[in-house]
N, C-alpha and C positions, 0 to 999 in steps of 0.2 A: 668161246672163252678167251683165246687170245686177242679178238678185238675189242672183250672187255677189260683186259691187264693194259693193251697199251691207252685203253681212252682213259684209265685210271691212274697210268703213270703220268699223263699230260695234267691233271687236277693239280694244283697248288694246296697246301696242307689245311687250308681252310675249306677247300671247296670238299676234298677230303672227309675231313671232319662232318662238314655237312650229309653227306652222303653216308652216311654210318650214322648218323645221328638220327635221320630219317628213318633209313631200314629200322633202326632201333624202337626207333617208333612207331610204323608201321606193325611192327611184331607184336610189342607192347598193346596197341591198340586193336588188332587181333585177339588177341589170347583176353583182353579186360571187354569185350564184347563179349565172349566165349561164358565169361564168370560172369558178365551181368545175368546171360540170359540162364545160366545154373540157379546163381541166387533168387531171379523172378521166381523160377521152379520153387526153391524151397522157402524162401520168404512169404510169397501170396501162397501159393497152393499148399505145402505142410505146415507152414504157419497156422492157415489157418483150422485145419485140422489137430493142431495141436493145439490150438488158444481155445478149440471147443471141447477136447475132451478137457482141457485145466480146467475152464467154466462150470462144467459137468460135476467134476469130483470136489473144486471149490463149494457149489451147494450142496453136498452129501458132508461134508465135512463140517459145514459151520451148520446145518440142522443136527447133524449128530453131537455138534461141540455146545448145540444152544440147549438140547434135551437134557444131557450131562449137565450144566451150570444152571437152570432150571430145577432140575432136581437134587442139585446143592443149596441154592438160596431156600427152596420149601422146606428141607429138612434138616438147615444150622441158622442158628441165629447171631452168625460172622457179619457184620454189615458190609464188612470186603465183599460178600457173594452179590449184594445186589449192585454195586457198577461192576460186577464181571458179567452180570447176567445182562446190564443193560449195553454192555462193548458185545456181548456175544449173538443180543437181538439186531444191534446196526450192520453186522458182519452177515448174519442170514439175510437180513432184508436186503441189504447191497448183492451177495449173491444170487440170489432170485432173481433181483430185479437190471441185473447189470445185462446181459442178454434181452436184446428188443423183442419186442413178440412182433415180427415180420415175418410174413409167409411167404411169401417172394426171395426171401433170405436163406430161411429158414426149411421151407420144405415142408408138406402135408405132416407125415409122420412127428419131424419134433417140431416144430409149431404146437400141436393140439396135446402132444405131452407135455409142453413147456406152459400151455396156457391152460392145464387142467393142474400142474402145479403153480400156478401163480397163485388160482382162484382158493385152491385149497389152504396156502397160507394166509390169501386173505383172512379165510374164514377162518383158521387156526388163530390166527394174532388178535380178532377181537374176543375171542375166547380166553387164550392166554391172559391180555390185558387186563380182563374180566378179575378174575382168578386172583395175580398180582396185586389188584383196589381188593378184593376181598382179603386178600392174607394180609396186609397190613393194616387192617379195621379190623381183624380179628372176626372175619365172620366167614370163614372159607367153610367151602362143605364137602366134602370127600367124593359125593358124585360128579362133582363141579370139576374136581381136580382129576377125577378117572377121567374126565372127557376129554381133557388135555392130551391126557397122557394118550388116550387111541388118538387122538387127532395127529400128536406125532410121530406114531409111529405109519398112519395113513399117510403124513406130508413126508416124512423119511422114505417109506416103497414109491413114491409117484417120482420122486429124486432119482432114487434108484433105477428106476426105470426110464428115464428122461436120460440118464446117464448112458443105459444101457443101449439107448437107440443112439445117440451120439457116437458112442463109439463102433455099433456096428457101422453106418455111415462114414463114419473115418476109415476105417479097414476096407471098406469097398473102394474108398477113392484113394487109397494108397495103395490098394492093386493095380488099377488104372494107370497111376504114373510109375510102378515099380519097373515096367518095360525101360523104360526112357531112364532111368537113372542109371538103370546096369549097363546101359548102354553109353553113358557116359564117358567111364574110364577110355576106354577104345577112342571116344571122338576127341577127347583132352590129347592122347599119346600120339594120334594122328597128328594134328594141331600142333602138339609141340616138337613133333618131328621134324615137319616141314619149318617152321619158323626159327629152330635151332639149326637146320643144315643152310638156308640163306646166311643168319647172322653169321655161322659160322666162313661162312668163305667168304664174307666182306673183312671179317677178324682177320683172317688171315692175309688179307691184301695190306690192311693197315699195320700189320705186325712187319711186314716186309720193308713199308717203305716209310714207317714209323718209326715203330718199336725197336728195333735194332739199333740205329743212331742214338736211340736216348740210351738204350741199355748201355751204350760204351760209354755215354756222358753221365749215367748214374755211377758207373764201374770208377771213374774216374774222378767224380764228386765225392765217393766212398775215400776214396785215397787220401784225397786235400782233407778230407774232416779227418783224416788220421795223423796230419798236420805233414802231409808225405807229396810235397808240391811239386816233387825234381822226379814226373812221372814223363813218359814220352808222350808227343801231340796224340791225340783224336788223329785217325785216317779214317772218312767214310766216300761213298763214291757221288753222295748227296748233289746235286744242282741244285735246291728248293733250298727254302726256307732255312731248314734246318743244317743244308750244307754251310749256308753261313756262318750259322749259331755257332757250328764247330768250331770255324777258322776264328769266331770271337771268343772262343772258349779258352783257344790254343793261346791266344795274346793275353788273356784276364787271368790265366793262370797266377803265374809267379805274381802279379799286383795284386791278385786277390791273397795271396799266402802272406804279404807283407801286413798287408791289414788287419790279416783276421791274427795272425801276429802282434800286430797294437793292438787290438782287441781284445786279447789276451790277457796283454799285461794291462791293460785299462782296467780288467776285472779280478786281475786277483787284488789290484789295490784297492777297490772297493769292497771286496769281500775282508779284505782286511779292517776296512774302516767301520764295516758293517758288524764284525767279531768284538769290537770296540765298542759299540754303540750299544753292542747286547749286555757286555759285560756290565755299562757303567749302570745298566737298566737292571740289571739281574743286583746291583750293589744297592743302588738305593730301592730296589722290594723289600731286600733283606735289611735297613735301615727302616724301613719304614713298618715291617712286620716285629722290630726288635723297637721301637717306638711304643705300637702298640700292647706288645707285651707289658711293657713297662707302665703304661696306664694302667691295663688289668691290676696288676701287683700293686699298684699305687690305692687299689678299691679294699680296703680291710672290711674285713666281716661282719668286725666290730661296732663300725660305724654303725647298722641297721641295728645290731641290738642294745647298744649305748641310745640309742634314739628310743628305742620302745621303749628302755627304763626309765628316758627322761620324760618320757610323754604318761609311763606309768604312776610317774611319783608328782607328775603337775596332778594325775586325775585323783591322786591321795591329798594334795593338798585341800583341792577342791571339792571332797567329800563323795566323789562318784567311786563305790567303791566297784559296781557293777564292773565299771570302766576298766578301773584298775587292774581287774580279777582277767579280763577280756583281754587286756594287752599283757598280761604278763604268761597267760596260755598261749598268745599267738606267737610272743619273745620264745618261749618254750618249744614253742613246734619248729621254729625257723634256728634255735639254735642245735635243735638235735637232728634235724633232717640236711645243715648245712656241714655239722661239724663233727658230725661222730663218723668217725672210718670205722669200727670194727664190722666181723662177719657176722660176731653175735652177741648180744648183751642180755641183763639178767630180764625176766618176763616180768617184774615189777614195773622196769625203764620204758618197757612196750606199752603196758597198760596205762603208764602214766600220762605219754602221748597221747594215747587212743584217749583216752578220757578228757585233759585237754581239748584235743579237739574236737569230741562232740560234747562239751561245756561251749563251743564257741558256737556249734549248730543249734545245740537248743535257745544259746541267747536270741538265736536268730529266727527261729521257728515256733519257739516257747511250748507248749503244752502240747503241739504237734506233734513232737517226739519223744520215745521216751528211749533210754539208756538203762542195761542191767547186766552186770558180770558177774558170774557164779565159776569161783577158782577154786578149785579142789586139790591143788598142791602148793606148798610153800613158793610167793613169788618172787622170793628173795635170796632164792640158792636154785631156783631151775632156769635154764639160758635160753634162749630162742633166736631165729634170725632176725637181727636188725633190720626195720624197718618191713614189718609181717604184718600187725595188727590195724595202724593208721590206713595204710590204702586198701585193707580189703574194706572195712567200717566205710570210709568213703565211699567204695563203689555201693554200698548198701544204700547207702543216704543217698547219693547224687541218682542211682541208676534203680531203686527200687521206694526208697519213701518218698523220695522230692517230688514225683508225679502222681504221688496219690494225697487229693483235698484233704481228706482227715487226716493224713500222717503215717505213723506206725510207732514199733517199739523193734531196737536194734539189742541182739542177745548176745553177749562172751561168756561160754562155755566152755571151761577147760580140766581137763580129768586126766586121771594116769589107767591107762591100761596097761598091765605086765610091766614093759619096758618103753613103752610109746607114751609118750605126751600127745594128747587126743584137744586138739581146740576145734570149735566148730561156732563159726559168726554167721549170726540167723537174724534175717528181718521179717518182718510184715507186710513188705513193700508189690508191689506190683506185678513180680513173679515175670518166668521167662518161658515162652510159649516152645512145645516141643521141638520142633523144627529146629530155630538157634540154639536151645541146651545142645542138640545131637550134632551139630558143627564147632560150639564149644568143646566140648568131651574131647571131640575128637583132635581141634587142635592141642587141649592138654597131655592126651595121654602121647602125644610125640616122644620122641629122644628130648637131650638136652641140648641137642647143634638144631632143633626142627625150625625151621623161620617162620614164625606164628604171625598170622594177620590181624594187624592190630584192630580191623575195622569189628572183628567177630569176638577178640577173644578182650582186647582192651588193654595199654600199656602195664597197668598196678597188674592187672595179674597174670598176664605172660610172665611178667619178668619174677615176681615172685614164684613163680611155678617154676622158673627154666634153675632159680635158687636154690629153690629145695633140691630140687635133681640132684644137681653141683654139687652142693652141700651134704647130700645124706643118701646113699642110693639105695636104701629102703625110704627113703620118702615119698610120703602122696598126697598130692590137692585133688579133693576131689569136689564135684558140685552137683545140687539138686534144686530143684526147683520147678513150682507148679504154679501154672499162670492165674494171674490174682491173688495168690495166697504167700506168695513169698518164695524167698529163695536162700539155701543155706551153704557156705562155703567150709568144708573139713579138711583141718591138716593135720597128717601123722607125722610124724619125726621120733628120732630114739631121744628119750628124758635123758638129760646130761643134767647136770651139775655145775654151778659157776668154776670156775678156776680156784679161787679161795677154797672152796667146800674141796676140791677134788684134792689139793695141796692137807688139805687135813686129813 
């Protein structure tokens, strides 16, 4: 050992380097041999006993997921089930057949299970096939389709059992190398015993005639960056490389502290300049956001409905009264949807919009649609929330008649029960399949802080729903609907009275 310290004091700090960089590697290249020849272990050998039990259960899954979706498309007339049923045929026949039938691979045993299930889905899938031309001619026949049905449950047990020999085979050869794994740990903590006690005492020769010298030049660097120059020289006993560095260290002192001194002031004056440059940028945003503002405010409201009138009263000169009647509903929709603040106005003001605007749908749709509201209280003294009737009528039209070719009829129905005002807007339209009502609902029946998804529940009636809340905390939206036949939206609310009526 001591005629290894002195042949290592005589090293210059490069050759040094070298020598530790080496052992370093030689360690390293130890220990990553060590792990190749672990991972060979579990890569090839458990690998692949575990890509043949996944193989295994992959076909148990997609025949059981193909007999399921099979006996969905036979017994709904969903057109969705038959490309589920034809995505769940490519997935069985790819599991099947994804596994070579090699016997040299494969082994006596699953070979001849693997190849007595091929042969059986053969003959299962021209049967199948059969079956599928029959039910869509309309000439299936009940025997035809019981044969199916044994033939998958015969192609399910031959799975099952292909499976079952798979995995006994895996379990046998994962006894075989269980010896050797547990054996592992021990040959790893060998390994890195001896590779940790070499690095370690070369560490230690480098920390000697290293680390030391630098630690008092880090200790000392630490000072200067505290801006603390007036420290005493470096004394180390160094000959090498690094005894010099010191004696340069000791002279660059105090010229380094001058500098990093101008340096200093170099930067606070551009941080200054830079405090400047923010300001005058932070001046003109806010010039150029008080800019824009002022454009907005320069856009009167007026202008879009001064426009309608004038284009209303060219269509009056011009005898188009259709025309006339069309832009003076549309002047009407845009002047009460831009410029009425209040929370609630009287259910005449409601109806009149809502009417308005489907007078603008039927011009557009004609005989397609039809329109009927049946009000069973005065709509001239009973109040409602602004802007209630127009977006639900919308969502009728846009989201339940607009996609049905013959059209329909949109219904306002509105009645007093007790002390509730009872409205209920009903279409004819295309109706909403269970599944989405039962994720509707359930966004609705939230609190009034609930953050609804507009993608399910749709903007007009989130926000109308989250209104009522707000507004009346016995109130309820509630919704029904049955697919094809339409769909009907109900709001309760307490019967109020205009302001004038209540003043009396």
């Amino acid at each position: 050992m001591e005629k290894i310290r002195n042949f290592w004091d005589t090293l210059t700090i490069n050759n040094k380097i070298k020598v530790f960089t080496i052992s370093v590697l030689l360690a390293m290249l130890a220990a990553l041999l060590f792990i190749v020849w672990i991972v060979r272990l579990f890569m090839v050998d458990f690998n692949d006993i575990m890509e043949d039990n996944a193989n295994s259960g992959e076909i148990v899954t997609a025949i059981s997921n193909e007999i399921d979706t099979f006996d969905n498309y036979i017994h709904s007339t969903n057109p969705q089930n038959s490309k589920e049923l034809d995505k769940a045929v490519l997935l069985t026949k790819d599991a099947v057949y994804r596994i070579p039938l090699n016997y040299k691979s494969l082994g006596e045993e699953k070979f001849a299970r693997l190849q007595a299930l091929q042969m059986a889905y053969e003959s299962y899938a021209g049967k199948r096939n059969q079956v599928i031309a029959d039910y869509q001619s309309d000439k299936l026949y009940v025997d035809t389709l019981y044969d199916v049905y044994s033939m998958q449950d015969y192609l399910l047990k031959y799975a099952q059992v292909y499976g079952d020999v798979v995995m006994l085979e895996g379990n046998k050869s994962y006894k075989e190398l269980a010896p050797i794994v547990l054996s592992m740990p021990f040959m790893a903590a060998a390994l890195g015993i001896i590779l940790f006690l070499g690095v370690l005492q070369i560490s230690r020769m480098m920390n000697k005639t290293l680390m030391e010298p630098v630690i008092k030049l880090a200790a000392a660097s630490r000072n200067i960056a505290s801006n603390n120059f007036f420290i005493d020289d470096i004394v180390v006993d160094n000959r090498d490389e690094l005894g010099e560095l010191v004696t340069a260290f000791n002279k660059m002192k105090f010229t380094t502290g001058e500098y990093i001194k101008a340096l200093e002031e170099k930067r606070e004056a551009l941080d200054q300049l830079h405090a400047q440059e923010m300001e005058t940028l932070q001046i003109e945003k806010q010039l150029e956001t008080m800019n824009l503002e002022l454009l907005k405010s320069q856009i009167n409201p007026h202008f879009l409905f001064n426009t309608l009138n004038v284009i209303a009263g060219m269509a009056n000169l011009e005898d188009a009264g259709t025309t006339e009647q069309m832009i003076e509903a549309l002047s009407s929709l845009f002047r009460y949807n831009l410029k009425n603040q209040e929370k609630e106005v009287l259910l005449s003001q409601e109806l009149k919009i809502a009417g308005d605007y489907m007078y603008l749908q039927k011009m557009r749709f004609g005989s397609r649609v039809e329109y009927e509201v049946n009000c069973e209280v005065d709509e001239d003294s009973v109040i409602v929330p602004t802007f209630t009737f127009q977006p639900l009528i919308e969502n009728a039209m846009i989201h339940g008649i607009s996609p049905k070719v013959e059209g329909g009829k949109i219904s306002v129905v509105i009645r007093q029960s007790g002390d509730k005002l009872m409205i209920a807007i009903s279409d004819t339209g295309i109706g909403i399949d269970s599944e989405r009502l039962e994720k509707i609902r359930q966004q609705l029946s939230g609190g009034e802080d609930t953050i609804m998804d507009e993608n399910v529940v749709g903007i007009g009636l989130g926000n109308i729903n989250r209104r009522i809340k707000a507004m009346y905390p016995d109130g309820r939206l509630l919704i029904d609907s049955v697919r094809g036949q339409g769909t009907t939206i109900s709001v309760s609310i307490p019967l109020q009275g205009s302001r004038k009526d209540n003043q009396k």
